[in-house]
C-alpha positions in Angstrom: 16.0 -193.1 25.5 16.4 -196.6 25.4 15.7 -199.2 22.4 12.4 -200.4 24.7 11.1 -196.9 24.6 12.0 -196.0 21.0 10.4 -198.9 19.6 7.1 -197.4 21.3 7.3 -194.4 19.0 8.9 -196.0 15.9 5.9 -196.6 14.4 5.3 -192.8 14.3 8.3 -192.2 11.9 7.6 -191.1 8.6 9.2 -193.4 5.6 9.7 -190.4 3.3 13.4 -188.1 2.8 13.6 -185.2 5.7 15.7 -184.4 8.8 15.7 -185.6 12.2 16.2 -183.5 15.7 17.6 -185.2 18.8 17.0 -183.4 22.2 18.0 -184.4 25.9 15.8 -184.0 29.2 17.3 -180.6 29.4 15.0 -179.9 25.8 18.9 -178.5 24.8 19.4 -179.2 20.9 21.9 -182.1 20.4 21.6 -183.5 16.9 20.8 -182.4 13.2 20.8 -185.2 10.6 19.3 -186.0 7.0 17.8 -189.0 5.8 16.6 -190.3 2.4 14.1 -192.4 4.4 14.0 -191.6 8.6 12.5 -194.1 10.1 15.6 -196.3 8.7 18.3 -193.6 9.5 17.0 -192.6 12.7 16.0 -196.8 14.0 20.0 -197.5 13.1 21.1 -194.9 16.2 18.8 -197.7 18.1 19.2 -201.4 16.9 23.1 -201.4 15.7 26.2 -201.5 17.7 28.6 -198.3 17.9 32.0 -198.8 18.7 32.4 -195.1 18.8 32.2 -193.7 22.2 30.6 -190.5 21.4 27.8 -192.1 19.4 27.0 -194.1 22.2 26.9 -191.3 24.4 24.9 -189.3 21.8 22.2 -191.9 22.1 22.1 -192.1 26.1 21.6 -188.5 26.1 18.5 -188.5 23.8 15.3 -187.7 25.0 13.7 -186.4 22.4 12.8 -186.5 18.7 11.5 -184.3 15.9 11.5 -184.6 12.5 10.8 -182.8 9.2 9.6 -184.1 6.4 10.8 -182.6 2.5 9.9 -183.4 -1.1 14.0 -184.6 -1.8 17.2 -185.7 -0.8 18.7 -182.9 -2.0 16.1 -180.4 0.0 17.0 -182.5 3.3 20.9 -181.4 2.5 20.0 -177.9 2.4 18.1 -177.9 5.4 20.4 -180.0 7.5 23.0 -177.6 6.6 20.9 -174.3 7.4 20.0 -176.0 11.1 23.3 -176.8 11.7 24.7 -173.5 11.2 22.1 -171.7 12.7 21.9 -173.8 15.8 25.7 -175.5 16.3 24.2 -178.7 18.2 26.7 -179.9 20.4 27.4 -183.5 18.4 27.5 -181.9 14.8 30.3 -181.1 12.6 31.6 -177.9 13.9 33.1 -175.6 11.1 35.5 -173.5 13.8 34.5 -169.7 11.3 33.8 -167.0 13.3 35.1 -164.6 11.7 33.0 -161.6 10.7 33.9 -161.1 7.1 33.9 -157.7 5.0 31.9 -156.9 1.8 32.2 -154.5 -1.0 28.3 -152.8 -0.9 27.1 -150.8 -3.6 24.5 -148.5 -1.6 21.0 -148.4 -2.4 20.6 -144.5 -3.5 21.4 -142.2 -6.0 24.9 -142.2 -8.0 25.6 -145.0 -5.3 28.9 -144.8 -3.2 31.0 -148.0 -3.1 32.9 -148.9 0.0 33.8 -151.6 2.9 31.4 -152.8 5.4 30.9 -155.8 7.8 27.6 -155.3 8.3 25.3 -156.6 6.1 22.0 -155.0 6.1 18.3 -154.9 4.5 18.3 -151.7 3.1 18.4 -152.8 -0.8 22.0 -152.4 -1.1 24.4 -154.6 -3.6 26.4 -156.8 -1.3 29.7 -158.3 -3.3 31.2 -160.9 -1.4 32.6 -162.0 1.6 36.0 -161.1 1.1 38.3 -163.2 3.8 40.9 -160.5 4.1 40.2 -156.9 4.7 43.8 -156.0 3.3 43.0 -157.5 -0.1 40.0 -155.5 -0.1 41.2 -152.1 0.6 43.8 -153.2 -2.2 41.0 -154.5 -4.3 39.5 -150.9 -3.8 42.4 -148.7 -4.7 42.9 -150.5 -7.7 39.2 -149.8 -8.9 39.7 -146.6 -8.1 42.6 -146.0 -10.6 40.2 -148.0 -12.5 37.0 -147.0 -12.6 35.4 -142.9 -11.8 33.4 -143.4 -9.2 32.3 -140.9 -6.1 33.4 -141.6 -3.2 31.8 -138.6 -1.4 28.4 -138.7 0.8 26.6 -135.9 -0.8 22.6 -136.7 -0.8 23.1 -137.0 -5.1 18.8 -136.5 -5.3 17.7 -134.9 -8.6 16.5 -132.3 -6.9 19.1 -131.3 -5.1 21.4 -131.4 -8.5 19.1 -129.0 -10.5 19.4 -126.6 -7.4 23.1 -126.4 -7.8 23.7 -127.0 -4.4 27.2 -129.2 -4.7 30.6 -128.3 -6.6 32.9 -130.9 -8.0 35.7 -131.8 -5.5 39.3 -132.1 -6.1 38.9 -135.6 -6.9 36.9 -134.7 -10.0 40.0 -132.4 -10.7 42.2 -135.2 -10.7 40.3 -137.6 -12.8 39.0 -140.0 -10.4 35.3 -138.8 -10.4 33.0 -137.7 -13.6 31.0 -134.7 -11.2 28.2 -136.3 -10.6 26.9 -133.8 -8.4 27.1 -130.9 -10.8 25.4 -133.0 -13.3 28.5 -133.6 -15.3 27.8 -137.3 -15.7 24.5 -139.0 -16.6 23.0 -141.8 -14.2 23.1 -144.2 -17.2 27.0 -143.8 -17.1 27.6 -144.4 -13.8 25.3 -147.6 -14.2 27.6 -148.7 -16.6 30.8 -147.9 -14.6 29.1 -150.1 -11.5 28.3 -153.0 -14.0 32.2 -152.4 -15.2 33.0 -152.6 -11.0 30.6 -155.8 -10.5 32.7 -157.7 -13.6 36.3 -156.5 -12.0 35.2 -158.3 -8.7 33.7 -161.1 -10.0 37.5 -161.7 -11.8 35.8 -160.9 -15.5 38.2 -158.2 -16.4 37.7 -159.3 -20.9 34.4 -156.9 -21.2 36.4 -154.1 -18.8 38.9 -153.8 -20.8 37.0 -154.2 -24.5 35.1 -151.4 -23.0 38.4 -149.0 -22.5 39.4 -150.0 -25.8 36.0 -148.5 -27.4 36.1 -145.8 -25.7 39.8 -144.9 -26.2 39.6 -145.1 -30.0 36.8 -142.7 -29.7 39.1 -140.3 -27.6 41.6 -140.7 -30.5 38.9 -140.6 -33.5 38.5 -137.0 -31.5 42.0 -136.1 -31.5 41.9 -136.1 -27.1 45.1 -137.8 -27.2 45.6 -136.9 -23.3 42.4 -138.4 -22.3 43.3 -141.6 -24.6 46.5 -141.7 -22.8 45.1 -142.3 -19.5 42.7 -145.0 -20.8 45.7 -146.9 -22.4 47.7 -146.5 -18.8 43.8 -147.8 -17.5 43.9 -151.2 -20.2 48.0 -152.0 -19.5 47.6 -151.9 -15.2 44.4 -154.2 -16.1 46.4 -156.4 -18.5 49.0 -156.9 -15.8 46.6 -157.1 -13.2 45.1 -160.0 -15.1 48.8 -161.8 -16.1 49.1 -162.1 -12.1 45.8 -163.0 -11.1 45.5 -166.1 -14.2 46.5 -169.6 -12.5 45.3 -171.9 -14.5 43.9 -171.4 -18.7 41.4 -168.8 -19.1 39.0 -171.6 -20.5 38.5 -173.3 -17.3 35.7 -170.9 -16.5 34.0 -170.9 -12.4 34.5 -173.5 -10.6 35.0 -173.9 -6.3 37.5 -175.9 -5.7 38.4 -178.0 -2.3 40.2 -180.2 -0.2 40.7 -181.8 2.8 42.8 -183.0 5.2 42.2 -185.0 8.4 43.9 -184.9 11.9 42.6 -187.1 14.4 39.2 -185.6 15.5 40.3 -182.4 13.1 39.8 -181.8 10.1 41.5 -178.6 7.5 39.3 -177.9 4.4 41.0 -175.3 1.8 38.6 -173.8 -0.9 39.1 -172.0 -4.0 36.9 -170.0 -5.7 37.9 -169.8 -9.2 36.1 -167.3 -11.7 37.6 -167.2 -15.4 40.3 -168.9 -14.4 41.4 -166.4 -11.5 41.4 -166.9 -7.4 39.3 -164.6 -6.7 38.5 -165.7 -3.0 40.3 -168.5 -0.8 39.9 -170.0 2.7 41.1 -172.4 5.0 38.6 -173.6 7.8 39.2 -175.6 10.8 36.4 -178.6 11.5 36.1 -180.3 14.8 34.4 -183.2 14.0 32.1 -185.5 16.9 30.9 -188.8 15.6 34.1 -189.9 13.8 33.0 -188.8 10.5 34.3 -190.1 7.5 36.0 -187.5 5.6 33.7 -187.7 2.5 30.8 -186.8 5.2 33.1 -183.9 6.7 34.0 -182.3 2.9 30.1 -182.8 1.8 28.4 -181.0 5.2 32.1 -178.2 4.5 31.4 -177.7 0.8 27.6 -176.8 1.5 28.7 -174.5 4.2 31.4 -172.2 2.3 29.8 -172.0 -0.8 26.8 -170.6 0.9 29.1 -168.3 3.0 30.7 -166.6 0.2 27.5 -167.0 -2.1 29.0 -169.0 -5.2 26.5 -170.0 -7.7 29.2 -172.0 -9.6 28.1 -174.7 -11.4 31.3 -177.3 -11.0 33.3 -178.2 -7.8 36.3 -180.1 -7.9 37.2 -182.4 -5.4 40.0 -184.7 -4.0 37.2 -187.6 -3.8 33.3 -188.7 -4.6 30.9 -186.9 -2.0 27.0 -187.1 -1.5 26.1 -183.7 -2.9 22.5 -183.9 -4.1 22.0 -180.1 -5.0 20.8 -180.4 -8.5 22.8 -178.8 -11.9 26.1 -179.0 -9.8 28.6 -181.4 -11.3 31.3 -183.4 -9.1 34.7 -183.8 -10.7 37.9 -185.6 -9.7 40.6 -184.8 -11.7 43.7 -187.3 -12.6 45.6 -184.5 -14.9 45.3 -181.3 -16.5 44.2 -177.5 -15.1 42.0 -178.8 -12.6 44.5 -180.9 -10.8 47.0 -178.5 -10.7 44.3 -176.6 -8.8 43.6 -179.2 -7.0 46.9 -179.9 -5.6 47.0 -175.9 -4.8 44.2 -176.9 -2.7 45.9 -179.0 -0.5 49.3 -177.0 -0.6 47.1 -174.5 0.7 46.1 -176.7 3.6 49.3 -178.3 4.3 50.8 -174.6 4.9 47.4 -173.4 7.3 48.5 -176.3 9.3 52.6 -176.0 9.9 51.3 -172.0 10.4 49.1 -173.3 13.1 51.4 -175.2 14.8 53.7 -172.7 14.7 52.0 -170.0 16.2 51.3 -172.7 19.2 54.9 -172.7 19.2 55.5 -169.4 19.5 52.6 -169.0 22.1 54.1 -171.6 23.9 58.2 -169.6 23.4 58.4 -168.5 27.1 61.8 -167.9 27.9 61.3 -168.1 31.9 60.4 -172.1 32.6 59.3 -171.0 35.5 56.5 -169.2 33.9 55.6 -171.8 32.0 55.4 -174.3 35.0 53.3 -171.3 36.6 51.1 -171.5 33.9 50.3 -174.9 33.5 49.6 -174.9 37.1 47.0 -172.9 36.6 45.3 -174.3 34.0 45.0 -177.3 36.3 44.0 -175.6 39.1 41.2 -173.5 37.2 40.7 -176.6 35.1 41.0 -174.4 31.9 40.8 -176.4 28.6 43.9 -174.3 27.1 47.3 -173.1 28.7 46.5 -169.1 29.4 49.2 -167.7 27.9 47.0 -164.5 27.5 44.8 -163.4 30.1 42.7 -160.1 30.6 41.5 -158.4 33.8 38.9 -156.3 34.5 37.9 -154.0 37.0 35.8 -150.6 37.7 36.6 -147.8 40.3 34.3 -144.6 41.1 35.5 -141.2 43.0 33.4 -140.5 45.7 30.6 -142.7 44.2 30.9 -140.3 41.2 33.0 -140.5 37.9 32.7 -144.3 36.8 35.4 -145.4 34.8 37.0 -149.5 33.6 40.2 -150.3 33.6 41.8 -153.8 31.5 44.9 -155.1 31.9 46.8 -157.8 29.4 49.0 -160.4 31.1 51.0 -162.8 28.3 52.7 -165.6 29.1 52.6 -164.6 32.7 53.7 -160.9 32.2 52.3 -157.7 31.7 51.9 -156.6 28.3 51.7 -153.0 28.9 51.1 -152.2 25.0 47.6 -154.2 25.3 46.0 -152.1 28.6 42.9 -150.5 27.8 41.2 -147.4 30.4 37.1 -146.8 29.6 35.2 -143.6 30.7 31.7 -145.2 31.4 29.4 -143.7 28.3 25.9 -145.4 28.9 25.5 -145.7 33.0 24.0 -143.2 34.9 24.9 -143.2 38.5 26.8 -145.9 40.1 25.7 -149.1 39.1 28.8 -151.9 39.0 27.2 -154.5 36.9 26.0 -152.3 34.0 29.7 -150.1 34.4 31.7 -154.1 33.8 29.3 -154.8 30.9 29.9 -151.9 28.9 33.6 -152.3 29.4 33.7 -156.3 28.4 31.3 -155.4 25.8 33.0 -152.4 23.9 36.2 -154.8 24.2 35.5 -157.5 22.5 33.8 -155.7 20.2 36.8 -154.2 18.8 38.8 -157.4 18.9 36.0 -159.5 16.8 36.2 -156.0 14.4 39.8 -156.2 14.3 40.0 -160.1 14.1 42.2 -160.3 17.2 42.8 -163.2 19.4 40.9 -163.5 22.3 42.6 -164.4 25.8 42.3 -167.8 27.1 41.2 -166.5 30.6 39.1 -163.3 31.6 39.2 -162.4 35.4 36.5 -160.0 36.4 37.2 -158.6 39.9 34.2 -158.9 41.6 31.4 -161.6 42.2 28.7 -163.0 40.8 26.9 -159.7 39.9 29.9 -158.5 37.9 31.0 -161.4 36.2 26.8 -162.0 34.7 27.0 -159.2 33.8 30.6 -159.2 31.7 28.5 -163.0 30.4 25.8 -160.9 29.0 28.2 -158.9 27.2 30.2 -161.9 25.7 27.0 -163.3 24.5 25.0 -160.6 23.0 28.7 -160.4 20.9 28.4 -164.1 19.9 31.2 -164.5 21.5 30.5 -167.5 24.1 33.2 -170.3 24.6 36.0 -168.1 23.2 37.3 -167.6 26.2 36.8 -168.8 30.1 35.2 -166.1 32.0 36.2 -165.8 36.0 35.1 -164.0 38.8 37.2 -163.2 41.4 35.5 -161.9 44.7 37.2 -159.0 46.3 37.8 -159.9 50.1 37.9 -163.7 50.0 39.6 -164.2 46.9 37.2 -167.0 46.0 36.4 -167.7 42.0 33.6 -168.3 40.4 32.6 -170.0 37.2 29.7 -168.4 35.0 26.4 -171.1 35.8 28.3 -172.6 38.6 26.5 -172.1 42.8 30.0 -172.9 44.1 33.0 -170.8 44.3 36.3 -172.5 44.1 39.5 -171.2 46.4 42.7 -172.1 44.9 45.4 -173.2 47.3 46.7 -171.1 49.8 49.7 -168.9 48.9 49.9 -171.3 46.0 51.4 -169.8 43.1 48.6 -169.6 40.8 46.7 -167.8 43.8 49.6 -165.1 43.8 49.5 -164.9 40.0 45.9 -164.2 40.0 46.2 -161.7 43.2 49.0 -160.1 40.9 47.2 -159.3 38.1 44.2 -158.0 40.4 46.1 -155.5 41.9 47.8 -154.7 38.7 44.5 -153.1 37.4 43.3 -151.6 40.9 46.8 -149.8 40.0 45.7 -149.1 36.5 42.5 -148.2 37.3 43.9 -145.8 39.9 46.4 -144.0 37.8 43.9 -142.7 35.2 41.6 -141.4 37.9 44.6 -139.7 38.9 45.5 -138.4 35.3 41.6 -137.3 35.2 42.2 -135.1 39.0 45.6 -134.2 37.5 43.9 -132.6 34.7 41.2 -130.8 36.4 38.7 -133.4 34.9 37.4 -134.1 38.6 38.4 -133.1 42.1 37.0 -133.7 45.5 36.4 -131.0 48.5 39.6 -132.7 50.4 41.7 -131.2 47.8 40.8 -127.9 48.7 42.1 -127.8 51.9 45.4 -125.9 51.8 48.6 -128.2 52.4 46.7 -131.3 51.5 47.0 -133.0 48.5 46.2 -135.6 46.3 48.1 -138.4 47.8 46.6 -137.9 51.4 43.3 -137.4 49.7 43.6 -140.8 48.3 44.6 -141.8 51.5 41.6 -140.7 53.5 39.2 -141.9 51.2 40.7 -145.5 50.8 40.7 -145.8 54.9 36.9 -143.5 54.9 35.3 -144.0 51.6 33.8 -140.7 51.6 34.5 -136.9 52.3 31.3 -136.7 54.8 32.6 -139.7 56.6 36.2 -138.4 57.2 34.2 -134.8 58.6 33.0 -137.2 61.3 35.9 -138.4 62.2 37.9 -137.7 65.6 41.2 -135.5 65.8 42.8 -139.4 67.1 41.2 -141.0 63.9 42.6 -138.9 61.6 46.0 -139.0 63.0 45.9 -142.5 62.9 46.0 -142.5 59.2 47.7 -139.2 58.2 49.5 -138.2 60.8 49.0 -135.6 63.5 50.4 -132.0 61.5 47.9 -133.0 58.5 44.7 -134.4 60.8 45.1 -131.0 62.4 44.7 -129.3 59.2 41.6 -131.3 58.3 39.9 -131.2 61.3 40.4 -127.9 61.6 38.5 -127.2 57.9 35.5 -129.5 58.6 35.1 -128.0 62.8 35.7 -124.4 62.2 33.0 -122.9 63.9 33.8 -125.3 66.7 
């Protein structure tokens, strides 16, 4: 859109706080931005002068413009924020989280059963969290259960089904860690109370835990139960202690969200700090690749909005390394100079600082390979697959049937230009029936990378599906319906000309001729037709599947093979001539088979 044809639609632009859309011919989303009044913000993209290449290319592109009108600044924020997340347009802020983070839930149904989940889900549930590591939380877990008698059984705890009898107490109610809930030994009104004791433990408010242990041990004692008040004391010291190591700063500095920032070139590294009762209950470093050469106040504003609605904070102070626009009302902005808060504060940025060096040292290590050669073979092909990253890990997939029967995937791992033998994965084919290639590669890509986002592994640089087009839309359907797209490069690699293809692209590209990248990537093929083959061959060799060739006696599986490699199928080699058969098996075993399939002959 040029400043001609943008001044024939000013006019139309509301004076009044919202946020503004910009789209390209393609209609593709390429811009979210607030404004206390838009027809100012969104005329200064057209009349001033950027020095910023990227701007200026932003405003070429646009084609397009929407707008939304709200009652405030501070509604605009929140709104800008919400798009931007939801939609990642291509010249926003990008806040590099795609993790999938667990939660604590507290189930929606009787005597409910607390446990770990990433999946968040309708169903009425209690969802405490995120949590950023899934080791603090199975810690986090063990120590409320020393803590706190809760079930941790799945028995349907209905009323009904309690005043039948139908449940006995389990060996955790034997050893103390569970009140018998389902032989009516506890009442529904204390278990409400040990879940509100749970919801105060993770929220780092351990004062009306432990007044309550204290109550209810002198009670034990009043009773002369000097056993049972032993335990509680054991219950009050373990939370004493755990308190001693979780305090950082003085009690009385309450909830607060603390963060800072620190700026790279076009990268920025945002720590937070959730603080509650003067405990770290939660902290996270985030990578943010930034567009438009934000300033770093604009950068720490759109970063705070984002985590603190990730991990649901509802604090009322944030402490920050600088002023930022942050219109949300009853929040208050402070910039500490001494005291509790700086020290946090400078925690902060320790904390960045050290997600940084870790950074580059794991590029470092990535980048430790001992051969030069296979480094130089490397970056050769990144240039010649014009791959944005070195592929120091790269995964290959491809699918083999027996006798257009028994679909199975195989993956292999090649890192830093080796095999890594540890990292091969086999699928039997669960959800296709028949043959059918396409639907046989997605389920392998897909159940793949699911386990890896699960298991917060990192994904390859470069995925090679062998086959063309077909396969590798397929393995592209899969990858997205993860949310997985631009994590990795997906390839396809045709079987007989050995041309690649790019996902979207009408063109196939053919690396150079016996060039070593070529030869890498022909390496790696045949390294999973190999894998492939060997489990089918574990399958025959366990009696999982045979074919009618392996029946004939004095021929075995590796002439089978044989035949059906040069014949594709046992009705085909029947056909075949006495000479045909000799030509690929020689003439003692071609005897033998033509003997078996022309008997009555």
């Amino acid at each position: 859109m040029t400043t001609a044809e943008f001044q024939h639609i000013i006019s139309t632009i509301p004076k009044q706080p919202g946020i503004y859309k910009y789209y390209d011919a393609a209609d593709q989303l390429l811009y979210v931005g607030k404004a206390k009044h838009l027809r100012k913000r969104v005329s200064s993209y057209f009349t001033k002068t950027f020095t910023s290449y990227k701007t200026h290319e932003l405003v070429q592109r646009i084609n397009r413009i929407e707008y939304t009108i709200v009652n405030s600044e501070q509604d605009a924020f929140l709104l800008e924020n919400t798009l931007i997340k939801q939609f990642q347009p291509r010249f926003n802020i990008n806040l590099k989280d795609d993790k999938t983070y667990p939660y604590i839930v507290i189930k929606n149904e009787p005597y409910p059963r607390v446990f770990l989940t990433r999946k968040k889900i309708s169903d009425g549930s209690d969802y405490l969290g995120p949590y950023t590591s899934v080791k603090k939380v199975r810690e986090l877990l063990d120590f409320i259960k020393q803590t706190i008698q809760l079930r941790n059984c799945s028995l349907n705890l209905t009323e009904n089904n309690i005043k039948k009898g139908k449940f006995k107490v389990c060996l955790e109610y034997h050893l103390g860690n569970c009140k018998g809930p389902c032989e009516n030994l506890q009442t529904r009104e204390d278990y409400d109370e040990n879940l509100a004791q749970l919801k105060n433990l993770l929220k780092g408010n351990l004062a009306p835990v432990i007044r309550h242990f204290k109550e209810e041990m002198k009670g034990h004692v009043s009773a002369l139960a000097f056993e049972k008040a032993e335990l509680l004391k054991k219950k009050i010291v373990f939370l004493d202690n755990y308190q001693s190591r979780s305090v950082v700063a003085s009690a009385k500095t309450g909830n607060m969200d603390v963060f800072s920032i620190l700026k790279e070139k076009e990268i920025a590294y945002v720590n937070f700090l959730m603080i509650r009762n003067g405990a770290i209950i939660q902290t996270q470093t985030n990578k943010v690749e930034t567009h438009l050469d934000e300033a770093e106040e604009e950068i720490l504003s759109f970063s705070v909005a984002q985590l603190r609605t990730t991990f649901n904070s509802d604090a009322a102070e944030i402490v920050l390394p600088f002023s930022i626009d942050y219109p949300q009302e009853g929040i208050v902005l402070t910039i500490p100079k001494s005291g509790d808060k700086k020290k946090l504060l400078d925690l902060s940025e320790k904390n960045v600082r050290h997600f940084i060096e870790e950074l580059k040292s794991k590029e470092r290590l990535q980048l430790n390979i001992k051969d030069p050669g296979k480094l130089i073979l490397l970056e050769q092909l990144q240039q010649d697959l014009q791959l944005p990253v070195l592929p120091t890990h790269i995964e290959c997939f491809d699918n083999s049937n027996f006798q257009g029967s028994y679909p199975v995937s195989a993956m292999v791992c090649f890192k830093n230009g080796e095999p890594s033998k540890k990292d091969y994965r086999h699928y039997n084919v669960k959800t296709v029936q028949g043959i059918n290639d396409f639907a046989s590669m997605k389920e392998a890509v897909y159940r793949r990378y699911k386990r890896v986002m699960e298991e917060v592994l990192p994904f390859p640089q470069l995925v090679i599906i062998d086959g063309g087009k077909g396969q590798l839309s397929a393995a592209l359907e899969a990858i997205q319906e993860l949310g997985a797209g631009g994590k990795a490069t997906l390839i396809g690699l045709a079987k007989n000309e050995e041309e690649v293809f790019f996902a979207g692209d009408s063109a196939s590209l053919k690396l150079p001729y016996n060039s070593n990248s070529l030869k890498l990537v022909r390496r790696i093929r045949d390294e999973v037709h190999r894998f492939g083959i060997s489990f089918h061959r574990l399958k025959r060799s366990k009696g999982t599947f045979k074919n009618e060739l392996e029946d004939i006696p004095g021929i075995g599986i590796a002439t089978a093979d044989l035949l059906l490699k040069e014949f594709k199928s046992v009705k085909k080699v029947s056909e075949k001539t006495m000479e045909e058969l000799r030509a690929v098996i020689g003439k003692e075993k071609a005897r033998v088979v033509f003997s078996w399939f022309n008997a009555n002959d």
